[in-house]
C-alpha positions in Angstrom: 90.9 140.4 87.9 93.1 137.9 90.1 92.6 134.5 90.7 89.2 133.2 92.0 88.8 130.3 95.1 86.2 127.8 95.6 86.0 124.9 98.5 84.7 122.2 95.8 85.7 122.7 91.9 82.8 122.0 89.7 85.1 120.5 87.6 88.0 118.5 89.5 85.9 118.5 92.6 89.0 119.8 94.7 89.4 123.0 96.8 90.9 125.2 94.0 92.3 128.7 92.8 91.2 129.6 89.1 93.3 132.1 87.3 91.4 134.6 84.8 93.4 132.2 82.2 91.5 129.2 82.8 94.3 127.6 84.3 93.4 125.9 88.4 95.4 125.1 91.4 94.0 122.8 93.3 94.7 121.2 96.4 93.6 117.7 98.1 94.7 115.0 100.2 95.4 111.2 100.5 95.1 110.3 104.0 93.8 106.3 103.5 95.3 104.1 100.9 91.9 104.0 99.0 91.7 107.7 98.4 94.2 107.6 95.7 91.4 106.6 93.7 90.0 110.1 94.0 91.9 111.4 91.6 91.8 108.6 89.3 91.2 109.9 85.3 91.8 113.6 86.2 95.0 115.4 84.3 97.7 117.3 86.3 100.3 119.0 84.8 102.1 119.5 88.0 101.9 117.7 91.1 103.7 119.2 94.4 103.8 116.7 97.6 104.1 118.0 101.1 105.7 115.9 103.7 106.0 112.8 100.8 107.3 110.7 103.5 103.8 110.5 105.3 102.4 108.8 101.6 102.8 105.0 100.7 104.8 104.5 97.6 101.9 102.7 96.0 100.2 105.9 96.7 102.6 108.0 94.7 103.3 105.9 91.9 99.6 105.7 91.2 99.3 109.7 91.5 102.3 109.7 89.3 100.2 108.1 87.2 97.7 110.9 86.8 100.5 113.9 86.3 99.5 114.1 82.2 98.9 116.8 79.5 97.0 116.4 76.3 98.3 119.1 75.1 102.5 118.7 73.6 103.4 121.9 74.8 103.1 121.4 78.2 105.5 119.8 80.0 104.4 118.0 83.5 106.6 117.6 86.6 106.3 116.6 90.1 107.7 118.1 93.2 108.0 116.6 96.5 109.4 117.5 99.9 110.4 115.4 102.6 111.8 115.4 106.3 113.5 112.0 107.4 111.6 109.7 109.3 107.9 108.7 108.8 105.6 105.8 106.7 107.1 106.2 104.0 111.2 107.0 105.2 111.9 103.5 104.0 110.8 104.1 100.0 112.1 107.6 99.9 115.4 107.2 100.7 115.6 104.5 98.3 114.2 106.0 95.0 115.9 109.3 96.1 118.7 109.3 98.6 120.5 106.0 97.8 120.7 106.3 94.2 121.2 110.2 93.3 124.3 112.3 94.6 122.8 116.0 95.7 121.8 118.1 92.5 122.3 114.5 90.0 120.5 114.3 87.5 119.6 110.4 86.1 116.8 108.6 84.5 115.0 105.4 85.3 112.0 103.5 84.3 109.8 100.6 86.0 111.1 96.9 84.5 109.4 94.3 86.2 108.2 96.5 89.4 111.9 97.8 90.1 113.4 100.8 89.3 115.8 100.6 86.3 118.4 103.1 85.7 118.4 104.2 82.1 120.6 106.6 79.6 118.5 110.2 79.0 118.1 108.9 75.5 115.9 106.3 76.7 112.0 107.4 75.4 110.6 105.4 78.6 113.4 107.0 81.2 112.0 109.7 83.9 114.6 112.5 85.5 114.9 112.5 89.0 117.1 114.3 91.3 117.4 114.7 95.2 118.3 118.4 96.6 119.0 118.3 99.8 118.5 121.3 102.5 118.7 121.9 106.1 117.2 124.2 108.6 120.4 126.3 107.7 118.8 127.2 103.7 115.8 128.6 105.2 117.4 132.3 106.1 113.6 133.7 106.8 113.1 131.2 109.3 116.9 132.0 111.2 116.0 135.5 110.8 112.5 135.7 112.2 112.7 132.6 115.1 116.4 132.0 116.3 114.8 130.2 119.0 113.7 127.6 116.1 117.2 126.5 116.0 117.4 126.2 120.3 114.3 124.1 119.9 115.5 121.4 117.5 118.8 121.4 119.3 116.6 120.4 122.3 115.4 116.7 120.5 116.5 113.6 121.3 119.5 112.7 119.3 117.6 110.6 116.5 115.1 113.2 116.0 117.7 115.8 116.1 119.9 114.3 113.4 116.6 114.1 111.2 115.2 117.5 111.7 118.1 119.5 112.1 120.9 118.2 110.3 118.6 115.9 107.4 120.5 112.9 108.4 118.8 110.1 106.1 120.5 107.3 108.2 119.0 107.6 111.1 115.2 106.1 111.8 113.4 107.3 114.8 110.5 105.5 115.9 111.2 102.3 114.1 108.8 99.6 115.4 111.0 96.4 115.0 114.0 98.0 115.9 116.0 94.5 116.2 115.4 93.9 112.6 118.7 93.3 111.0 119.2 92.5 107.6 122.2 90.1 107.5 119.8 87.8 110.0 116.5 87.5 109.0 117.5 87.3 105.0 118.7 84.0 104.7 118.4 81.6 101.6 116.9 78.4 102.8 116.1 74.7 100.8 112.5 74.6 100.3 112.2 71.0 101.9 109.4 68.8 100.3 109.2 67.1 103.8 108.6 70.2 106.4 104.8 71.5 107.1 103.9 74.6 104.9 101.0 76.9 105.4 99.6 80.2 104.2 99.0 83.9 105.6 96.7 86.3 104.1 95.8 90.1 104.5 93.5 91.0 102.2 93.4 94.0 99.9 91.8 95.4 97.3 92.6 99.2 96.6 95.6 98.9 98.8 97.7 95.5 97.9 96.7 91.7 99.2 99.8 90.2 100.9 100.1 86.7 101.2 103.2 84.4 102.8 104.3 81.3 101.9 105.8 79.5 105.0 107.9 76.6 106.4 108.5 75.0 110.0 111.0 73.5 110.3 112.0 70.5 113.5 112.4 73.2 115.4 109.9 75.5 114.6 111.6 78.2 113.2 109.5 80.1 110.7 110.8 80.7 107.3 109.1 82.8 104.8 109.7 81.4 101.5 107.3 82.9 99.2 105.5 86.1 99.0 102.4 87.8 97.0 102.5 91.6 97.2 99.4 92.9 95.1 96.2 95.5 94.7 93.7 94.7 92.4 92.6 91.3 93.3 89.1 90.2 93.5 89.0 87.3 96.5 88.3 84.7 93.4 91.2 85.7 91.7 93.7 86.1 94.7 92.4 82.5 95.6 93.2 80.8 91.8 96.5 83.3 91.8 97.7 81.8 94.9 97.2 78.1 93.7 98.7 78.9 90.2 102.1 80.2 92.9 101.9 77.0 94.7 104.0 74.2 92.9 101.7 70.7 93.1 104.4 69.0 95.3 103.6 71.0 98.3 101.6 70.5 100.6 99.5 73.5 102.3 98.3 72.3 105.7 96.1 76.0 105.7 96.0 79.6 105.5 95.3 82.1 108.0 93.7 85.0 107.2 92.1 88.7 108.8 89.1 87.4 109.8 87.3 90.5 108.5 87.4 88.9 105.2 84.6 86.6 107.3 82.5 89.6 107.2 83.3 91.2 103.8 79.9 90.7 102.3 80.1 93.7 100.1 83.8 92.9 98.8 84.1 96.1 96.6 82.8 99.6 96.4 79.3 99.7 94.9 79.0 95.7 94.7 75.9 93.7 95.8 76.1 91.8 98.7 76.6 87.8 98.7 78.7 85.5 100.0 82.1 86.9 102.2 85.1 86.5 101.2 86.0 84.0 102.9 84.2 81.7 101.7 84.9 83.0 98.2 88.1 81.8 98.4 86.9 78.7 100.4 85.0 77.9 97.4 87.6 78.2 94.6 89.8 76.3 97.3 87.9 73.1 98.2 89.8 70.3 98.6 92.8 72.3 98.4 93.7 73.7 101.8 91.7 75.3 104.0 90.7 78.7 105.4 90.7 79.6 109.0 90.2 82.9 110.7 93.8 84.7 112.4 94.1 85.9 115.5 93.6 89.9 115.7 94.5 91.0 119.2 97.5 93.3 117.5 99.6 94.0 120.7 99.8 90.2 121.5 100.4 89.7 117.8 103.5 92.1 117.5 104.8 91.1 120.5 105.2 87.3 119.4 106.8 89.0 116.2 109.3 90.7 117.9 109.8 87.5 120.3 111.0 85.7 117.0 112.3 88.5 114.8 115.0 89.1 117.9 117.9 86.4 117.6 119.2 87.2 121.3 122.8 87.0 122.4 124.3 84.3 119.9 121.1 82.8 118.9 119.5 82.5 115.3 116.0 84.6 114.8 113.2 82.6 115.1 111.6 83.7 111.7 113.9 84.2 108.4 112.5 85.8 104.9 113.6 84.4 101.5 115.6 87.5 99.5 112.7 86.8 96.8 110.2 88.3 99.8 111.1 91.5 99.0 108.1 93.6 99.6 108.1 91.9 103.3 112.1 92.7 103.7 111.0 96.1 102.4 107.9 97.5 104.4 108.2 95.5 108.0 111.8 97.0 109.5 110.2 100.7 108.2 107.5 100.5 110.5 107.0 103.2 113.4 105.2 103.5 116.6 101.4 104.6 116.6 102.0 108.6 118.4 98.9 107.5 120.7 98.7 103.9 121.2 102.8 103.1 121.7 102.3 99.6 121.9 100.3 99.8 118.3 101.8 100.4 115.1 101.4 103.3 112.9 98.6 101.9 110.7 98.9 104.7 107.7 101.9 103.0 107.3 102.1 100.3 104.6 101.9 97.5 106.9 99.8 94.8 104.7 103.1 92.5 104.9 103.4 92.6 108.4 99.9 92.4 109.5 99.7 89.0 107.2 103.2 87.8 109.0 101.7 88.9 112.6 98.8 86.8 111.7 101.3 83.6 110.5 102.9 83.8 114.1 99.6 83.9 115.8 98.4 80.7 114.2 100.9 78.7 116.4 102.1 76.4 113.7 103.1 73.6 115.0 107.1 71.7 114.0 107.6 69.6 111.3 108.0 66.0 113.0 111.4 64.9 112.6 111.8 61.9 110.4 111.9 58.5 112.5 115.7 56.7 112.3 114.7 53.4 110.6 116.9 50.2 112.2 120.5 50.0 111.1 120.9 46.8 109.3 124.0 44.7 110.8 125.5 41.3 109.4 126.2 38.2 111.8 129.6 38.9 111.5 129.0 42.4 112.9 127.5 40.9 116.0 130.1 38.2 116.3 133.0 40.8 116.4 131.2 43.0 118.4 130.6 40.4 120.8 134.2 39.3 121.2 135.2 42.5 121.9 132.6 43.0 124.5 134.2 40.1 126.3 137.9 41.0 126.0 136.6 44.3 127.7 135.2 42.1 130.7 138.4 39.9 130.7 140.8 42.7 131.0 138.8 44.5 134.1 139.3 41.4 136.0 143.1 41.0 134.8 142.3 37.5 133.0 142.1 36.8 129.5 140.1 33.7 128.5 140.2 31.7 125.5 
C-alpha cells in the first residue's frame, strides 16, 4: 500500500503523509512569531522552507533548532527557497548571499549571537551553501507558459530585477527608503550632561526591544544602547534593563506600548494580576518612571521618517550607535503593508522600530545647554581696554589727547 494522509497527525499534530514504513511528511505553517512554538520538542529530520524570506530569522533559527534525529544514522538537513524581497530579504541575503559564492560550500557556528565562519573540522560548524536560479532553470515552466516570461517582463523595474533576474540588490517596497547607512551609524560620546530616556516594546515569544537614548542641545536623537531579546518576563526585562544602565546616568523615563498597561495575563496559561506595566513600575521605583507611548502608527512613522531623512546637506535627526545592531539591522528592511500603504508590514520583525517610533513620539525635549559662567578679568584688563576705547574716540575726531 502507498502512503496514507490525515488533516491532524495523532502524533505530531500536523497535516501529514505516512508511508507504509512508518516514516511521515508533514506539513505546517508559522504565520505569527509565537507559532514557532508549535513545534517546540518535536524531531525533524528534514526541514524544507517555502518562500523563507516571508519568516523572521528568530523564527528559523528556533525551527533550526528542532531539525534532530535520535537515531546516528540519520543525517538531518534543511532546505529553503527564497525570491528577493520580503520580511525577511534583509537576514537572507546576509547568512546566504553575502557570504557564500553560488554552489560554496563553508561552515559556521553561532559565537556570541553572530555567525562565525569555521574550518569543516570544526565539531560545532554547520554547511551552508547558496544555489542560485532564475526563471530561466525552470524549463517546464518556459515550456508550458511562455507568456510567464511576458508577464514578469511587464513589472516595475525593482520587482522585475527580483523576480526575473534574482537580483539580491535590489529592495522593493522598502518602508524607510532614505535610510542610509554611512548617516544614521555614527559613533557618538555618551555625555554624562545630555537628558537620556528609555523606549520599550515588549515581547515575550517574539523578542523585547528596548533603546537607550540621548538629546542632545539640539534635539537630535541618538540611540546609544540597545536590548534585543525573547524570553523575558516584565520582572526580569525591568532588573535586566537597570543591570545595562551604568549608575552615572540619569534616566528621565521610559516609554513604552501602552498595551503592556493592559497585559494582565502576561504569559500563556498564567493567572491574572497586576499588568505589566506596573510590574516593571514596581521593580523600578524610584528609579525612572513608566509612561504610556503614543500608538497612532501613521503619525508615528511619519515623525520617523521626518528625522531618519537628513535633507539636502543636513545631518539626520536621529543616529544609532554601531553597537545597536539589531535596530541597524531590522528597521531599513522594513516593507509597506500590501493593504494599508501608509502602515508597515507588521509580519515583519519590526519590534526595533515600533520601540524607536514610540521614542520619537514621546517628544523629548533638548538637553539645556550649559549657562557661560562670567569671564573673570584683572584691573589691568579693564585699564587697557579702556585706553584703547578712548584712542578709538580720539582718532574719529582727528585729535589725540593725553
Amino acid at each position: 500500500m502507498g502512503a496514507t494522509y490525515s488533516d491532524k497527525d495523532i502524533q505530531i499534530k500536523l497535516p501529514c503523509w505516512t508511508f507504509p514504513s512508518g516514516a511521515k511528511y508533514a506539513f505546517g505553517h508559522c504565520q505569527n512569531e509565537q507559532d514557532k512554538y508549535n513545534y517546540q520538542g518535536k524531531e525533524f529530520h528534514y526541514m524544507g522552507f517555502d518562500q523563507i524570506e516571508e519568516f523572521t530569522e528568530t523564527q528559523y533559527l528556533f525551527l533550526m533548532a528542532q531539525n534532530r534525529t535520535s537515531d546516528k544514522e540519520i543525517q538531518c538537513y534543511i532546505r529553503a527557497t527564497a525570491n528577493p524581497g520580503g520580511v525577511g530579504h534583509s537576514w537572507v541575503k546576509k547568512r546566504w548571499i553575502d557570504v557564500l559564492q553560488p554552489g560554496q560550500i563553508k561552515y559556521f557556528k553561532r559565537i556570541s549571537d553572530e555567525d562565525t565562519e569555521v574550518k569543516e573540522t570544526d565539531t560545532q560548524g554547520i554547511s551552508r551553501a547558496f544555489v542560485p536560479a532564475s526563471v530561466y532553470d525552470n524549463p517546464s515552466i518556459i515550456q508550458n507558459d511562455p507568456n510567464y516570461l511576458k508577464r514578469l517582463e511587464q513589472l516595475p523595474e525593482q520587482d522585475k530585477q527580483a523576480l526575473l533576474y534574482g537580483n539580491w540588490e535590489v529592495f522593493a517596497g522598502q518602508f524607510f527608503k532614505m535610510w542610509r547607512k554611512h548617516y544614521h551609524v555614527k559613533e557618538k560620546y555618551i555625555d554624562p550632561g545630555l537628558r537620556k530616556f528609555l523606549s520599550l516594546d515588549y515581547g515575550y515569544g517574539a523578542p523585547s526591544s528596548v533603546g537607550w537614548w540621548q538629546v542632545d542641545h539640539d534635539g537630535n536623537l541618538h540611540r546609544y544602547r540597545e536590548f534585543y531579546k525573547e524570553g523575558h518576563t516584565y520582572e526580569k526585562l525591568a532588573h535586566k534593563i537597570m543591570e545595562l544602565t551604568p549608575s552615572n546616568e540619569r534616566i528621565d523615563y521610559c516609554v513604552a506600548d501602552p498595551a503592556i498597561w493592559g497585559d494582565r495575563g502576561h504569559h500563556k496559561d498564567a493567572v491574572e494580576g497586576e499588568s505589566g506595566a506596573e510590574t516593571m513600575q514596581k521593580v523600578w521605583s524610584g528609579w525612572t518612571s513608566l509612561i504610556k507611548g503614543d500608538n497612532d502608527r501613521v503619525i508615528g512613522w511619519g515623525r520617523l521618517r521626518i528625522l531618519l531623512d537628513p535633507g539636502e546637506n543636513q545631518e539626520p535627526k536621529i543616529t544609532f550607535s554601531p553597537y545597536c545592531k539589531d535596530s541597524i539591522r531590522t528597521i531599513p528592511t522594513l516593507i509597506h503593508d500590501e493593504t494599508r500603504i501608509e502602515d508597515l508590514d507588521t509580519s515583519a520583525e519590526d519590534h526595533a522600530a515600533d520601540d524607536a517610533r514610540y521614542a520619537v513620539m514621546s517628544r523629548p525635549y533638548a538637553s539645556e545647554k550649559p549657562k557661560e559662567k562670567p569671564v573673570e578679568r584683572s584691573l589691568n584688563w579693564y585699564e587697557e581696554n579702556k585706553r584703547t576705547e578712548r584712542e578709538f574716540q580720539e582718532a574719529q575726531h582727528g585729535s589725540r589727547i593725553w
